[in-house]
DSSP file (Angstrom, degrees, kcal/mol; ACC not computed):
  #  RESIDUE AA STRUCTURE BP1 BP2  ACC     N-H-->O    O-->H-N    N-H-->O    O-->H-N    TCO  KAPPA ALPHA  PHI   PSI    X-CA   Y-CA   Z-CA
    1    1 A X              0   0    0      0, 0.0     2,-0.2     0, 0.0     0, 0.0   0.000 360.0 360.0 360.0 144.9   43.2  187.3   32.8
    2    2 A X        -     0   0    0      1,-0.1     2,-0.3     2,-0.0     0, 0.0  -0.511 360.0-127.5 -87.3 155.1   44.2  188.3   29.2
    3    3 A X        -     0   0    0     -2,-0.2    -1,-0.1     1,-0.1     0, 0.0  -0.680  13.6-139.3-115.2 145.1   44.3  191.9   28.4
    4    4 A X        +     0   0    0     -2,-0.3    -1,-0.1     2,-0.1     3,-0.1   0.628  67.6 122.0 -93.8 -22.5   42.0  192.4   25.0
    5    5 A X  S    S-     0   0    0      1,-0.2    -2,-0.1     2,-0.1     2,-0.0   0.078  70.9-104.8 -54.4 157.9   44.9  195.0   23.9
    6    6 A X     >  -     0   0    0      1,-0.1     4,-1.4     2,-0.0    -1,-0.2  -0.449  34.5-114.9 -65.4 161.8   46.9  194.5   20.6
    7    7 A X  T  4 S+     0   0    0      2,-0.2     4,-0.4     1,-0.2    -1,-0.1   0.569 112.0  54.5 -95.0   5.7   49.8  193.5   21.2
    8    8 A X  T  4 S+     0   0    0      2,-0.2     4,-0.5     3,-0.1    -1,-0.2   0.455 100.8  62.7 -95.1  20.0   51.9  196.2   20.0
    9    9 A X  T >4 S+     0   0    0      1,-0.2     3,-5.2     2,-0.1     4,-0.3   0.844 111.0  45.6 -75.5 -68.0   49.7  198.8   22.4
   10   10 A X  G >< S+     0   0    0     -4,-1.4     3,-0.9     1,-0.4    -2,-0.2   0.478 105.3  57.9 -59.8 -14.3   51.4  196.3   25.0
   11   11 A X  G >  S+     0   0    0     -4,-0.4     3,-1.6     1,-0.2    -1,-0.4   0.811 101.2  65.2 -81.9 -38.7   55.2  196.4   23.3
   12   12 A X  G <  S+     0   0    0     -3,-5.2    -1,-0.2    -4,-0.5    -2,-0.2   0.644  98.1  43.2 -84.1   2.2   54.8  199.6   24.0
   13   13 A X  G <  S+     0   0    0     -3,-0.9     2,-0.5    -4,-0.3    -1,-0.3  -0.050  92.9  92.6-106.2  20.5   54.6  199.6   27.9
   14   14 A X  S <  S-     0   0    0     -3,-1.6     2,-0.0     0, 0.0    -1,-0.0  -0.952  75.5-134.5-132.9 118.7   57.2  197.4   28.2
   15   15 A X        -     0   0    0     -2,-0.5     2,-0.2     1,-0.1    -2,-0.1  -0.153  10.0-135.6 -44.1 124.9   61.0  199.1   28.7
   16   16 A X        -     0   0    0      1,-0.1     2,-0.4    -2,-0.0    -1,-0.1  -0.599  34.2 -96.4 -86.1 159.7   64.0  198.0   26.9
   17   17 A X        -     0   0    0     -2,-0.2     2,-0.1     1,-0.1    -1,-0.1  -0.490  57.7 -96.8 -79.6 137.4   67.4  197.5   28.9
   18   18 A X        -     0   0    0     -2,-0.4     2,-0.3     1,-0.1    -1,-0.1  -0.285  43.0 -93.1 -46.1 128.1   69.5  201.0   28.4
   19   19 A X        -     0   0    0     -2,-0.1     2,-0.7     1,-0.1    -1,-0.1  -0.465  45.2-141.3 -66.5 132.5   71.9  201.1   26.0
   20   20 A X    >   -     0   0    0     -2,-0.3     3,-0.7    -3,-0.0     2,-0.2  -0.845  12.1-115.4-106.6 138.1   75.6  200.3   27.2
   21   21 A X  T 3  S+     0   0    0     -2,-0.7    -1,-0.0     1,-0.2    -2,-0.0  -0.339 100.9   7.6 -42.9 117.5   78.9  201.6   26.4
   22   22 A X  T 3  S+     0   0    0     -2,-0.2     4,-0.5     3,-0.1    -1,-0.2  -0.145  77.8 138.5  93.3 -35.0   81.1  199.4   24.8
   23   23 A X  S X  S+     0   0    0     -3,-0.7     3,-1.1     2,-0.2     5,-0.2   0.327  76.8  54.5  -1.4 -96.8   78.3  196.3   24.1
   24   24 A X  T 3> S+     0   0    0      1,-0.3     4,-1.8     2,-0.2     5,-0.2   0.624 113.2  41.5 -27.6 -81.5   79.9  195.6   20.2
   25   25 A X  H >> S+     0   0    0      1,-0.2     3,-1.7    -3,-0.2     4,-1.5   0.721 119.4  49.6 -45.2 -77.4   83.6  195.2   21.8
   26   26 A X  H X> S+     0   0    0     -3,-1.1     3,-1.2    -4,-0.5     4,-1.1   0.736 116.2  38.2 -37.9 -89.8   81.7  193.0   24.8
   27   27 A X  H 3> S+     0   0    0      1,-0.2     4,-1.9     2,-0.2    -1,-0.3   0.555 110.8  60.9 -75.3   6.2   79.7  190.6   22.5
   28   28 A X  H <X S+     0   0    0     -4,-1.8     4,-1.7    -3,-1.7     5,-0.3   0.983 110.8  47.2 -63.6 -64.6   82.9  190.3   19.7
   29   29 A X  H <X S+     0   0    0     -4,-1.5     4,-0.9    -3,-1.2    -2,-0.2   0.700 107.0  52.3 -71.2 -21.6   84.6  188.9   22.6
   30   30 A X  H  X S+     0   0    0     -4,-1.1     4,-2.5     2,-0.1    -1,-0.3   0.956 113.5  45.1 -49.5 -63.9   81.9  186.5   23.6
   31   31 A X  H  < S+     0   0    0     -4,-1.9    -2,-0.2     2,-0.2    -3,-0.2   0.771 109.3  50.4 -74.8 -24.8   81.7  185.0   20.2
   32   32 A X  H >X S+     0   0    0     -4,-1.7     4,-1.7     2,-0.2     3,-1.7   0.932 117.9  46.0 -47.9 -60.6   85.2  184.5   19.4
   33   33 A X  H 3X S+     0   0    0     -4,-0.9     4,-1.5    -5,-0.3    -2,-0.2   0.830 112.1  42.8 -73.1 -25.4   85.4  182.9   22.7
   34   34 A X  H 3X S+     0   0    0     -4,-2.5     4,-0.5     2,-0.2    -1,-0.3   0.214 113.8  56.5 -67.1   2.7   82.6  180.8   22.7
   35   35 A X  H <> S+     0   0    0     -3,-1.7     4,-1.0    -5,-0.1    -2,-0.2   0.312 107.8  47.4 -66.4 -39.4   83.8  180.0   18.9
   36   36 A X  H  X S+     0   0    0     -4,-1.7     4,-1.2     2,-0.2     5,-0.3   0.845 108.5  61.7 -96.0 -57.7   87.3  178.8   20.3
   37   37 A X  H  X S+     0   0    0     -4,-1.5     4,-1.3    -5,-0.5    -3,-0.1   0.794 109.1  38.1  -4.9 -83.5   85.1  176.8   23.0
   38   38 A X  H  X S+     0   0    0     -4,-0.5     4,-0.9     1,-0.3     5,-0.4   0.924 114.8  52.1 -64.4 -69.1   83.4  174.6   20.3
   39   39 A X  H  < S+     0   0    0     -4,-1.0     4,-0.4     1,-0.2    -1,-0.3   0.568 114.3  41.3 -56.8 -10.0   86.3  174.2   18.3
   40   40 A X  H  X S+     0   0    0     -4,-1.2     4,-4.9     3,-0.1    -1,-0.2   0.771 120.6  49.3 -84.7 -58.7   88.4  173.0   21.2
   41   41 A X  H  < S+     0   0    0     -4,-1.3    -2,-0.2    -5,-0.3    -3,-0.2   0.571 110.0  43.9 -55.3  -4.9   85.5  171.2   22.0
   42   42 A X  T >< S+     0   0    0     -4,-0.9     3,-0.7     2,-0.1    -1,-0.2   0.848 113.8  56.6-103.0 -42.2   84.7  169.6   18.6
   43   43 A X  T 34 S+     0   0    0     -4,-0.4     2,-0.5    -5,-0.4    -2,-0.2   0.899 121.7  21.6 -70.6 -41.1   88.5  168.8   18.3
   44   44 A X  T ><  +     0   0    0     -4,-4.9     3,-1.4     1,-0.2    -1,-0.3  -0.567  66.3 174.8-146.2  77.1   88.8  166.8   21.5
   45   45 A X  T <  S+     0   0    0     -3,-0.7    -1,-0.2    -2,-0.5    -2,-0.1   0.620  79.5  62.1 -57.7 -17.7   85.3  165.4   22.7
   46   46 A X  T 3  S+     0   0    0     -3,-0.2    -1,-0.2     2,-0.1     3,-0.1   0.605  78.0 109.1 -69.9 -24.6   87.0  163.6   25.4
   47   47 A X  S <  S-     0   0    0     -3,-1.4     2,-0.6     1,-0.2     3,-0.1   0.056  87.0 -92.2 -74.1 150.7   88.4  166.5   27.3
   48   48 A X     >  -     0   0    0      1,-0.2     4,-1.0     2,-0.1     3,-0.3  -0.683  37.1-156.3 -94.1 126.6   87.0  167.6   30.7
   49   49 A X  H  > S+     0   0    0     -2,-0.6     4,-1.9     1,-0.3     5,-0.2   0.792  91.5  58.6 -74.2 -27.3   84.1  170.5   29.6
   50   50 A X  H  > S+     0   0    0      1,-0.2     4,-3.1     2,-0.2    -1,-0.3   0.983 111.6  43.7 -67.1 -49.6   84.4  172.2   33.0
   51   51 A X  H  4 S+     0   0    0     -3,-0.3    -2,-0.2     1,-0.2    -1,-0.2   0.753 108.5  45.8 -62.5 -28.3   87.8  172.6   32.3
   52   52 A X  H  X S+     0   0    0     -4,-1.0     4,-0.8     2,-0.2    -1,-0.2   0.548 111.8  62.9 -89.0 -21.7   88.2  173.7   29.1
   53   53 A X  H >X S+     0   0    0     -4,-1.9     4,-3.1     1,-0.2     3,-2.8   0.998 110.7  40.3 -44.4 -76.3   85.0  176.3   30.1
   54   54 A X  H 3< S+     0   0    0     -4,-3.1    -1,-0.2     1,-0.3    -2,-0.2   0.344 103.5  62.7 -95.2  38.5   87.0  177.7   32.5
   55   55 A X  H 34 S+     0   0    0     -5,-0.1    -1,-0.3     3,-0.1     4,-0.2   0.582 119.2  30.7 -91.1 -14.7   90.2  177.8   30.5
   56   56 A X  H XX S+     0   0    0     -3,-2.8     4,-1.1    -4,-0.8     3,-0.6   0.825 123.4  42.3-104.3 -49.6   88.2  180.2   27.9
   57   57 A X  H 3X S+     0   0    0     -4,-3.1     4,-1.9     1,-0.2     5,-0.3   0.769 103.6  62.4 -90.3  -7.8   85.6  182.3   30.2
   58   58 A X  H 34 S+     0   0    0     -5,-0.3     4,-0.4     2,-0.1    -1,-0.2   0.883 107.8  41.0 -92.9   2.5   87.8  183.1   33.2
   59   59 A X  H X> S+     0   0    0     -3,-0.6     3,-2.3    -4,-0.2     4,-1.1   0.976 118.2  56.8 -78.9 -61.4   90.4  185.2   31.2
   60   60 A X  H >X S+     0   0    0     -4,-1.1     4,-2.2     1,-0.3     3,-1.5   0.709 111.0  40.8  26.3-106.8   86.9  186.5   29.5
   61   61 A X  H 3X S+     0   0    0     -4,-1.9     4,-1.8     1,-0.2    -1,-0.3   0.756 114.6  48.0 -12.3 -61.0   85.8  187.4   32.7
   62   62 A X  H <> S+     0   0    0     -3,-2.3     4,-0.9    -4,-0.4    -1,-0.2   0.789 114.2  47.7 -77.0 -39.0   88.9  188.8   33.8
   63   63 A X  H <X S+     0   0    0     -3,-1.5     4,-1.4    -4,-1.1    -1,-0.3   0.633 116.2  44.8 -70.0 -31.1   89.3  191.0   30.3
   64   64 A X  H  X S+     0   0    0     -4,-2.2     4,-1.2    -5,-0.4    -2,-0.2   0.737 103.9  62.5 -98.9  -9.2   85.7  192.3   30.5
   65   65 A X  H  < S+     0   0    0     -4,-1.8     4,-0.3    -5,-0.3     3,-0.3   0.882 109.2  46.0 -63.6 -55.5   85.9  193.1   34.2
   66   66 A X  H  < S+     0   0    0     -4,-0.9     3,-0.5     1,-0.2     4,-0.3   0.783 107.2  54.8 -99.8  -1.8   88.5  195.4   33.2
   67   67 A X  H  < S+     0   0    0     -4,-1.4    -1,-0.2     1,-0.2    -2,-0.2   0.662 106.3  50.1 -49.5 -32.0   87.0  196.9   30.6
   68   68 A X  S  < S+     0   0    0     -4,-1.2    -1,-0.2    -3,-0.3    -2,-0.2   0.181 101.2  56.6 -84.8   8.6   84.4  197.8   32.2
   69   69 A X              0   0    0     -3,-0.5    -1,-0.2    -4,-0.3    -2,-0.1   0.492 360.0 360.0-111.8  -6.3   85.7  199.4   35.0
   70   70 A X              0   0    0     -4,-0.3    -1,-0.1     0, 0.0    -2,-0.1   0.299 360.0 360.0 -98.7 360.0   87.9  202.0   32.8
């Protein structure tokens, strides 16, 4: 059933995630690398996409793993 409230009574029962330390620095390094992706990708459409994925996200990974743990 549909609730007769506006909908910003209802925006207002619903939680946002908690702010995290560091985020800016996290998603700068998301877009650069997903940036580098597509431009790898754009440059050499032939290229195996699985690979070239994890040729960008698993130092990613590896770099935000230890960012976050400090």
């Amino acid at each position: 059933m549909l609730s007769t409230e506006p909908i910003y009574r209802q925006c207002k029962l619903v939680q946002s995630f908690p702010t995290m330390r560091l985020w800016g620095s996290i998603e700068d390094k998301l877009v650069a690398t997903i940036s580098n992706i597509w431009l790898q990708l754009l440059t050499n459409p032939t290229q195996d996409i699985d690979e070239c994925l994890r040729k960008h996200l698993d130092p990613l990974a590896n770099r935000l793993n230890m960012l976050l743990e400090n």
